[in-house]
C-alpha positions as CSV (number, residue, x, y, z in Angstrom):
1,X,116.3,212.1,141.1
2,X,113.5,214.7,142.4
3,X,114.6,218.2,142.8
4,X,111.9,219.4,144.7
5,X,109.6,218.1,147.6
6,X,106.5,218.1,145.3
7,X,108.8,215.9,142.3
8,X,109.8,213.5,145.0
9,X,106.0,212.9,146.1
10,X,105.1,212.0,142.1
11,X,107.9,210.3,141.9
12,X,107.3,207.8,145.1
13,X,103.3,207.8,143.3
14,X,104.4,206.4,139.9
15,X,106.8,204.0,142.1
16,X,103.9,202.2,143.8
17,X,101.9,202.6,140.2
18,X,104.8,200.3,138.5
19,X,103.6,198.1,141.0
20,X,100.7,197.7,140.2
21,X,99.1,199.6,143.7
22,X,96.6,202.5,143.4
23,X,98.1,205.5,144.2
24,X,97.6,209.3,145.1
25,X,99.5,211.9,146.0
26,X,98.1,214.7,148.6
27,X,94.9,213.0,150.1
28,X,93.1,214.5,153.2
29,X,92.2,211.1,155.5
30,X,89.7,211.3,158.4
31,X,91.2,209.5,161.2
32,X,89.2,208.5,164.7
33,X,90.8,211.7,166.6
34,X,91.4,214.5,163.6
35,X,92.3,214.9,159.5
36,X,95.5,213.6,158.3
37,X,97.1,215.2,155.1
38,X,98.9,212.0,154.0
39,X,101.5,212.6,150.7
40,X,101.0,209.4,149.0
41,X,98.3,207.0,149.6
42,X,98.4,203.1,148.7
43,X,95.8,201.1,148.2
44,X,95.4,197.4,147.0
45,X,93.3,194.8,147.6
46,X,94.8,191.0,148.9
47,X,93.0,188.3,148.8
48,X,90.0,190.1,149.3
49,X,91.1,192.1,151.8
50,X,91.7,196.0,151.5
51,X,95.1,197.6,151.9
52,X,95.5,200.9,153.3
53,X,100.0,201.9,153.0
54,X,100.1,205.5,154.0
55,X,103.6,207.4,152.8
56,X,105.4,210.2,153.8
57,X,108.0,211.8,151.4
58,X,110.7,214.0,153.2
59,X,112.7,215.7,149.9
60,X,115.5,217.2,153.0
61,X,119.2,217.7,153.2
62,X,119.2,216.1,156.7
63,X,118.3,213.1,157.7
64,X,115.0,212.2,159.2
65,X,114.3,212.3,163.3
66,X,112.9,209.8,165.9
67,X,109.7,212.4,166.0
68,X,108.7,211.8,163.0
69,X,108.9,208.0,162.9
70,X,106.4,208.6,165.8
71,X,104.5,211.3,164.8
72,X,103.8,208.4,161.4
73,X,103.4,205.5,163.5
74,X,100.1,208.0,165.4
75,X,99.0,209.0,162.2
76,X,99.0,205.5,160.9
77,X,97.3,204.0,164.5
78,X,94.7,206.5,163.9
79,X,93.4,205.9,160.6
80,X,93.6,201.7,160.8
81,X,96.3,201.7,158.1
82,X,98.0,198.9,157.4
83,X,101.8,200.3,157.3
84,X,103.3,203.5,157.2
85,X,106.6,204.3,154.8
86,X,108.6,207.3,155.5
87,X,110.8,207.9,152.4
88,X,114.3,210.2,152.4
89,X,117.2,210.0,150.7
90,X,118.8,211.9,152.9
91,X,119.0,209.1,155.1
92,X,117.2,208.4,158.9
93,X,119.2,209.4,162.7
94,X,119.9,206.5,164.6
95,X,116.4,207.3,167.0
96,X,115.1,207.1,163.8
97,X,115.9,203.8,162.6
98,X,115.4,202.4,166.2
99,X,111.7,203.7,167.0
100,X,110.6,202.3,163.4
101,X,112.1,198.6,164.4
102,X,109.7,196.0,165.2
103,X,106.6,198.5,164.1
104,X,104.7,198.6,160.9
105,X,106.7,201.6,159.9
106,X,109.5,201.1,157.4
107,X,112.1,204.0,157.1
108,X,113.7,203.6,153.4
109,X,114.6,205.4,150.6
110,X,113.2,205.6,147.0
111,X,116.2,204.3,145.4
112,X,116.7,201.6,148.0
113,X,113.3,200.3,147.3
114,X,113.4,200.5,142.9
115,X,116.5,198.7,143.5
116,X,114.7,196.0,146.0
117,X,111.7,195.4,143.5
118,X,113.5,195.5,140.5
119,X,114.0,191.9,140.0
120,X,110.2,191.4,141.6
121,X,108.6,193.7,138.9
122,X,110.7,192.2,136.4
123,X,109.4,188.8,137.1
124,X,105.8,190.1,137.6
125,X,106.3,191.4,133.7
126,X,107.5,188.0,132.7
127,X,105.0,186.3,134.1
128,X,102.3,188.8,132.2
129,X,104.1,188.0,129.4
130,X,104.1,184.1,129.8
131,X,100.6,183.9,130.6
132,X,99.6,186.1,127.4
133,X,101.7,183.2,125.5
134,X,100.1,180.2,127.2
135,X,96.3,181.5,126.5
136,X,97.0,182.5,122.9
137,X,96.2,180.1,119.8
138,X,97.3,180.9,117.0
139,X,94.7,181.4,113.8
140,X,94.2,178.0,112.0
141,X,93.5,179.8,109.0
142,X,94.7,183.2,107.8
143,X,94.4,185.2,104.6
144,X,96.5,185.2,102.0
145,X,97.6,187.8,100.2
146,X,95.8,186.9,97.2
147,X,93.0,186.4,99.0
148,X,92.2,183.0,100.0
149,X,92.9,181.2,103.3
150,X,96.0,179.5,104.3
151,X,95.2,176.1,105.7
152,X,98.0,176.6,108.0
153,X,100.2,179.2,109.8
154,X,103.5,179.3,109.0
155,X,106.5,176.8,110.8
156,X,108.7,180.0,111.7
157,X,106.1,181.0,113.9
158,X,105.4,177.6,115.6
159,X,108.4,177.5,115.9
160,X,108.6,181.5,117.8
161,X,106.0,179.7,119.7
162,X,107.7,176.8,121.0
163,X,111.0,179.1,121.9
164,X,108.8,180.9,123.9
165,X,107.2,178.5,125.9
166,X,110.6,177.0,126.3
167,X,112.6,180.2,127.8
168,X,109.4,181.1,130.4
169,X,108.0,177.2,131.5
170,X,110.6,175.2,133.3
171,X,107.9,172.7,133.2
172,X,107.3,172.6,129.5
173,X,111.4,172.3,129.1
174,X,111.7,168.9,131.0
175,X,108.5,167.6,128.8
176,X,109.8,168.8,125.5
C-alpha cells in the first residue's frame, strides 16, 4: 500500500488504467462557478457517450467527514461529472457514509474496489484472450526447416487450438 498522499493518487491512476479508463492524476477542471483541482480524473467513452468520474484520494489516519462527501458532491454538480469517488483507507464517519447514500458519490477504499473488480478484469482478460483465438487462422502452409513448405500445420497445434476454444466457448463445448 501507498505510503504517501502523492503514492496513493498514482496508485488509484494505474487502478482505473487496469481498467481500461483514461486516467490523470492532478488536473485543474473549469467548473460553471470556479477551478477545481481534481486528484484523479476518469474518462471513458460508453456507447458513444463521454464519461467524466472525478476522484478524490485522502492518504489520512482518520477517517473521512460528512464535509467532504459534500464539498465532492459541489465539486462534481459544478463541473457536470458523471460521479464522484472519494477513496480512504482509513475508512468514512458515519455522516460520511450517510450524505454519499442515494447520490452519485461513492465513498470506498482502494483495496475494497481491486478486490470488487478482480474477477470483472479477469474476465475482461479472458474474453481478450478468447476473442484473439476465435479471429486467428492458423498458416496453411509454413516453412520447413529445410526450406520448403509444409502442406499442413502440425496436429499438436490443432489440437492446442481445439482445447482452447473448448475451455473459453461454452457454446463451442455443447457442439463439439
Amino acid at each position: 500500500m501507498a505510503n504517501g498522499w502523492k503514492e496513493y493518487q498514482e496508485e488509484a491512476t494505474e487502478f482505473f488504467r487496469s481498467l481500461g479508463l483514461t486516467a490523470e492524476t492532478d488536473v485543474t477542471l473549469q467548473g460553471v462557478r470556479t477551478l477545481h483541482d481534481i486528484d484523479v480524473v476518469v474518462r471513458s467513452k460508453h456507447v458513444g457517450f463521454e464519461i467524466l468520474w472525478l476522484v478524490e484520494c485522502k492518504h489520512w489516519k482518520s477517517p473521512v467527514s460528512k464535509l467532504h462527501v459534500l464539498g465532492l458532491r459541489e465539486i462534481v454538480h459544478d463541473l457536470g461529472a458523471d460521479r464522484g469517488i472519494l477513496l480512504s483507507e482509513s475508512g468514512f464517519q458515519s455522516g460520511a457514509i450517510e450524505a454519499a447514500n442515494l447520490t452519485n458519490v461513492q465513498v470506498t477504499s482502494l483495496a475494497t474496489l481491486t478486490e470488487a473488480t478482480i474477477h470483472d478484469v479477469s474476465a475482461m482478460r479472458l474474453r481478450e484472450l478468447f476473442d484473439r483465438v476465435e479471429t486467428w487462422t492458423p498458416p496453411i502452409t509454413r516453412p520447413s526447416a529445410f526450406g520448403r513448405p509444409v502442406e499442413r500445420f502440425d496436429a499438436p497445434l490443432a489440437r492446442h487450438i481445439e482445447f482452447v476454444r473448448w475451455v473459453f466457448c461454452p457454446g463451442w463445448r455443447q457442439a463439439g
